[in-house]
N, C-alpha and C positions, 0 to 999 in steps of 0.2 A: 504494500500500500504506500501511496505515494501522498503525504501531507505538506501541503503550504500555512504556513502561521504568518500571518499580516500584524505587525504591530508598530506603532508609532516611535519608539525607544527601548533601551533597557534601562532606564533608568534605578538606581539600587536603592530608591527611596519609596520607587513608586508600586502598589500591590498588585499591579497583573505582569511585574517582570519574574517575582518568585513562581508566579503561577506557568507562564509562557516556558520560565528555563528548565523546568522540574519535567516537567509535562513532556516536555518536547527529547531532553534528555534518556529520560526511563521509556519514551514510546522507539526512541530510536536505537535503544538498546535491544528490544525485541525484533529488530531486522526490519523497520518501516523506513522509510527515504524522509527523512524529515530537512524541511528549508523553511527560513525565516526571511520575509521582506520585510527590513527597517527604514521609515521614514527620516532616522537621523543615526550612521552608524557613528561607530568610535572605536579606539583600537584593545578596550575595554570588554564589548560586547564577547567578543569570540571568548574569552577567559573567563567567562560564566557555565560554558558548557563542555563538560567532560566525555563528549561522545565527539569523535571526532566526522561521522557520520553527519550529523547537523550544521548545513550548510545556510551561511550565512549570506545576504547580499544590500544594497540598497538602489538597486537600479532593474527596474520592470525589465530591460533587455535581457537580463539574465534568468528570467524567469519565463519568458518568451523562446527564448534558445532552448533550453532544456524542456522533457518529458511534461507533459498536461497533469496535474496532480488527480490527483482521486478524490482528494476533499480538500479545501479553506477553513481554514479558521482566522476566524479576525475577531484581533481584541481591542476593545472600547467603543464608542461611539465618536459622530462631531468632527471626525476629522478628513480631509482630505484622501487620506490615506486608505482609511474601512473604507469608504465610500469609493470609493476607485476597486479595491477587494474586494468587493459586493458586485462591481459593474464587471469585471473580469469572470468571475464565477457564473452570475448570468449567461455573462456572452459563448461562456466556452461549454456552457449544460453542464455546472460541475455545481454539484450539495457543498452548501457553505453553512457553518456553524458562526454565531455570535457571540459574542461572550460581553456584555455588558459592564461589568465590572460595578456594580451602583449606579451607573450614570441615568438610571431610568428611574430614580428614588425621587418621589414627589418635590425634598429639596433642589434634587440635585438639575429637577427640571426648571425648577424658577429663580437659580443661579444665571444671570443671564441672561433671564429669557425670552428678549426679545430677536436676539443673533440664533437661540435653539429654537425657536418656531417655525425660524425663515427656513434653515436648516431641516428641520421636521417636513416641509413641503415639499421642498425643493427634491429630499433624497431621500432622509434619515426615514422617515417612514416606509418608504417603497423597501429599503435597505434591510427593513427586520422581517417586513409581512416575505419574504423571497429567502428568507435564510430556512434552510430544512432543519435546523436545530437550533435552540437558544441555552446556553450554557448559563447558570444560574449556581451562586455560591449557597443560597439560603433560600427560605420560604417565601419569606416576604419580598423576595424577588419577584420570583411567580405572580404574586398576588398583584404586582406592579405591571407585568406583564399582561393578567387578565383586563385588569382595570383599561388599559389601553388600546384593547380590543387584541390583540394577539393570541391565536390556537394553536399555534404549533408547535410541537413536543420539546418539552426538555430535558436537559440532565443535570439533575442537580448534584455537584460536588464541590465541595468546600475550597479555601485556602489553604495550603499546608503549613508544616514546619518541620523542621529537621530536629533532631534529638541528641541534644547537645549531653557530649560527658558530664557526670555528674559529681562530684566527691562525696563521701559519706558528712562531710562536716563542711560547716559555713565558714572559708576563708576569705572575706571579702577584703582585706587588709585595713576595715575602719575602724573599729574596737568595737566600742559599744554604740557606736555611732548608724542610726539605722535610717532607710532608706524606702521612702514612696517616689515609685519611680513613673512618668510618661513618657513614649517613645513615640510621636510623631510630627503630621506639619500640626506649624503652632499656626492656626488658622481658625478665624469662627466658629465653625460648625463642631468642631473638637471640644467646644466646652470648656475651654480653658478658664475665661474667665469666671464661671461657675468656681473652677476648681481654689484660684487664687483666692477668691473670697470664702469659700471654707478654710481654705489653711488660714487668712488672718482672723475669722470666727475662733477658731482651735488656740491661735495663738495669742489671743488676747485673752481667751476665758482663762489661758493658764497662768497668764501675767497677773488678773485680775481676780481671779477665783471665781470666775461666771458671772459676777454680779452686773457684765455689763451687757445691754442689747442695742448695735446700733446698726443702721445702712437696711433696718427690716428684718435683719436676722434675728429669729427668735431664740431668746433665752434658754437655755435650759441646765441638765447636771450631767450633759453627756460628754465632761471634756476630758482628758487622763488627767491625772493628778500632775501640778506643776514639774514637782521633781523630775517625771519622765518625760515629761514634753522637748525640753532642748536638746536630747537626743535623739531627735526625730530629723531629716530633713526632705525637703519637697524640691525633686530633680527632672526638669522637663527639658528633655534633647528630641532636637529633632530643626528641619531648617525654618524658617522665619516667611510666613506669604504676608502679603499685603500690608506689610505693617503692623503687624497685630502681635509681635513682640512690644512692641515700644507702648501700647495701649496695656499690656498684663504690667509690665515694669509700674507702668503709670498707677495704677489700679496699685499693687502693692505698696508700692510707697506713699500712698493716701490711706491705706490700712495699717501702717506702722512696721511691714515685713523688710527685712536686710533682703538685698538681692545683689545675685554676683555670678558671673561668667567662669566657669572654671572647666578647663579640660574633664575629661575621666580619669587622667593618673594622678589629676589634681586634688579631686573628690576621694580618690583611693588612698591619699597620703595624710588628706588632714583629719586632726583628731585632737583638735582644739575645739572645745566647746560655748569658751567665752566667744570664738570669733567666725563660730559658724554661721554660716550665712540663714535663715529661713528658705531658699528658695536661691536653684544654680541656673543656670542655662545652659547646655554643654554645647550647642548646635548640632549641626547633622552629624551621625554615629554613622559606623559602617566597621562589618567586620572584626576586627579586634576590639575596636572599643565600645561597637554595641553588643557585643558576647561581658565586656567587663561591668558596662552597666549592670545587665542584666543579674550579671553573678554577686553583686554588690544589695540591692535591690531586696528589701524584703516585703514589699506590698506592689502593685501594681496597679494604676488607677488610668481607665479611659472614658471620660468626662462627658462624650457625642452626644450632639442633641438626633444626630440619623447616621448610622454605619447599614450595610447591605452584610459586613460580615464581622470586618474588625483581624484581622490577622494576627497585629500584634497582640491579642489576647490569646492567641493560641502560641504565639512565640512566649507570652511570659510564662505559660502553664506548663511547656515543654523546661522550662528551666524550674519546675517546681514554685512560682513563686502564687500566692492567691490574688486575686483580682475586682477591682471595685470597674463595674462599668453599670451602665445606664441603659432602664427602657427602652432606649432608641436603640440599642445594639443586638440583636439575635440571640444574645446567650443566656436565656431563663437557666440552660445545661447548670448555670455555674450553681445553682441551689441544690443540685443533686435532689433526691429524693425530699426534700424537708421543701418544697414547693415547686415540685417539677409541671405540676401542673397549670398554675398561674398565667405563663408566657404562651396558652393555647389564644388567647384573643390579641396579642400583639406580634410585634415585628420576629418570630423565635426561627429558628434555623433548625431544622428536621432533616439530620444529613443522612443519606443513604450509604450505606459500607460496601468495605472489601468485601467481593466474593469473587472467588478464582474457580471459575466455573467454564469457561471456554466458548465454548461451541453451544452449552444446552443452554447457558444462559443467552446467545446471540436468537438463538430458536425462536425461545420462550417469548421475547420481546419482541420479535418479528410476528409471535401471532398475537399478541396481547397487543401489537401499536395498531391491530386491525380495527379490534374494539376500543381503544382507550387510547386517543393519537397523539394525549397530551402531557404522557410523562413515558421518559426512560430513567427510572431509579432503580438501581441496587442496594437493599436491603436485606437481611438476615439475621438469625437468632441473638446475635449479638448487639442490636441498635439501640435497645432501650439499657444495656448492660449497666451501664455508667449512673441511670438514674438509683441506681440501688445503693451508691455505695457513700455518697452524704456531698457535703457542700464544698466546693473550691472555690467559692469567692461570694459577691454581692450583686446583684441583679435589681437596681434601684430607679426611684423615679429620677424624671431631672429635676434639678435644680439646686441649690445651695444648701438647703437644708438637710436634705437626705443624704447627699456627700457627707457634708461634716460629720452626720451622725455617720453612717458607714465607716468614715474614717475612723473616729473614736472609736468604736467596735473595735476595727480593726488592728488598730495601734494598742488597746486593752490588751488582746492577747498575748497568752505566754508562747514564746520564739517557739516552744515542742507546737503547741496549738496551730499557728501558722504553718510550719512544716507539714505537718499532719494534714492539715487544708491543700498545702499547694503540692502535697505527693499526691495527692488523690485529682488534681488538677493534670499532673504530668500523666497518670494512667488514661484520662481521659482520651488528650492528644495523640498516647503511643497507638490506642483503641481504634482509634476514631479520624483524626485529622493528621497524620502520617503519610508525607507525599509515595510512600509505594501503592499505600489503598486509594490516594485520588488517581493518582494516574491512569490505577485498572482501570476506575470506573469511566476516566476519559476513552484510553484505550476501547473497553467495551461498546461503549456510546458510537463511538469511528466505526467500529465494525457492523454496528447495529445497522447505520446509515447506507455505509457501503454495501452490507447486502442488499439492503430496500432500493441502494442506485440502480444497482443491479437485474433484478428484478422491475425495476422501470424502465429497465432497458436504456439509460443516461448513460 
């Protein structure tokens, strides 16, 4: 089988590169012809991918010279690029897959959105109703899908993460010095500054003993005891859009919070507590020093007011760490059994598993897409496994209040507590969101298609 991947960049910040390189990687390991069109390459790209099979280009001629593929996949939406990926696929009677990546989240349609309308006309509509398959990380994709009139099947599989070595004990190199960490763009929609005014809620009541309520934050006795508060600190890395750094600084330093720029070996090294800052900013991580973060790290907080999946939630869980995120993010998972049910009426993420099933499972779906043309999921005895075994983190409303409190909660606990939370968070991942199991199910989904091309004589 012969696979085209269309994608705009590889950027190492951005979440449909981990998806594009993993995918394309482990399907080309299994003896498929896999090639990538990049919109902008760089001498970078090729050193993502350890199959040497995976042929990279940025020029339509080179894709034109060689073999007609057997299927498209194009990831995102809006851009030149899918759009052009879409026309090619058409013109040549070859099944194209889409892969959305959130861009079709009620937010993320009225970012904009007078350039995504025009857009909407002009192509991006024609663009999806023509694709033979729609690639969907989470439910609530689907549900964004339906909403917009869209029948055409999908397959739902998640974001991955790799599964980083672990040591039996926590050598962060900070002492006692502990760590709520975020890992993305520091952008709006991220909740950040939710996040900033819970931490100066948290840290005023410890200055003060609770006695104070200001800026609408309510009162209450949820704060840790003074003593252990300044051995907290709040670390958000990740690169800077629109400005909206300089608006969270701004915002802290009217709530009384120290705030400071420091590398991660810089974070690693200090272990002064008089001159800790409340709040670092490391900028964008990558590679070694977002593996140190993370091993440093002993809560993890993603603030969104709307994610389609959230990845770095499953990179913090694969590092054992527990996790504070928000309604607007797919993961009710993170309550384990003590409220798995909740997250049935909002945005929750129902991932379908690994099954290495071959042939009977390409069968099975070939007669099932007769009746039911509107999902290809793989699922199996293991899918609810995880709800059985308790909670790896918080699953809260938005806003400032429920942060704070979550926080508190979460900083209360004894360092075994936490642990114990965020190993049961790493079995989730190795279970469940492990790019060998997304890939089958991509893999599978390809074959599904290519038989049914088949069969329609394409």
């Amino acid at each position: 089988m012969r696979i085209l991947h269309i994608i705009h960049d590889l950027k190492k910040a951005a979440g449909p590169t981990p998806f594009c390189v993993n995918v394309c990687n482990r399907i080309a390991q299994t003896g498929a012809e896999v090639s990538i069109l990049l919109g902008v390459a760089d001498a970078e790209s090729k050193e993502l991918f350890t199959q040497s099979k995976v042929r990279l280009t940025d020029q339509w001629a080179d894709i034109n010279a060689g073999p007609k593929p057997d299927l498209v996949h194009i990831h995102s939406l809006w851009t030149p690029l899918s759009h052009a990926g879409a026309s090619y696929a058409r013109a040549n009677n070859i099944p194209y897959v889409i892969s959305a990546h959130g861009m079709l989240a009620p937010w993320a349609l009225k970012h904009k959105w007078f350039k995504k309308r025009v857009a909407w006309w002009l192509y991006q509509k024609r663009d999806l109703e023509g694709a033979a398959m729609i690639h969907v990380t989470a439910e609530c994709e689907i549900r964004w899908l339906r909403d917009l009139g869209f029948k055409q099947p999908y397959v739902l599989a998640p974001l991955g993460s790799d599964l980083p070595e672990l040591s039996s004990g926590k050598a962060n190199g900070r002492g006692d010095i502990k760590t709520v960490l975020f890992v993305g763009r520091i952008y709006p929609v991220k909740g950040l500054m939710n996040l900033v005014r819970a931490w100066g809620c948290l840290k005023r009541r410890t200055e003060d003993g609770g006695r104070r309520a200001e800026d609408g934050i309510e009162s209450s006795s949820f704060i840790p005891r003074p003593a252990s508060f300044p051995c907290w600190q709040l670390v958000i890395a990740g690169p800077d859009q629109a400005g909206h750094k300089a608006e969270l600084v701004a915002e802290a330093s009217r709530l009384g919070l120290t705030v400071a720029d420091q590398a991660p070996d810089e974070l690693a090294g200090s272990g002064n507590h008089e001159r800790l800052p409340d709040l670092v900013f490391t900028g964008p991580v990558y590679g070694g020093e977002k593996d140190a973060l993370y091993r440093m790290a002993d809560l993890f907080v993603l603030p969104s007011f709307t994610e389609n999946f959230g990845v770095v939630v499953t990179d913090a869980l694969s590092y054992g760490i527990p996790v504070i995120t928000t309604k607007g993010t797919p993961w009710s998972e993170l309550l384990g059994d003590s409220d798995s049910s909740s997250g049935r009426d909002c945005d929750r993420a129902l991932v379908g598993e690994y099954k290495d099933e071959g042939q009977r499972i390409v069968d099975r779906r070939l007669e099932a897409i007769k009746t039911d043309p509107t999902r290809v999921e793989l699922t199996n005895s293991r899918t609810n496994e995880y709800t059985r075994t308790g909670r790896a983190g918080w699953w809260i409303e938005i806003g400032v209040n429920p942060l704070a409190e979550a926080l508190r909660e979460a900083m209360g606990l004894t360092d075994e507590e936490r642990c114990q939370m965020g190993l049961r968070g790493r079995d989730l991942v190795e279970s469940k969101y492990a790019w060998p199991a997304i890939s089958e199910q991509i893999k599978v989904a390809y074959t599904t298609l290519f038989k049914c091309a088949e069969q329609a004589g394409m």
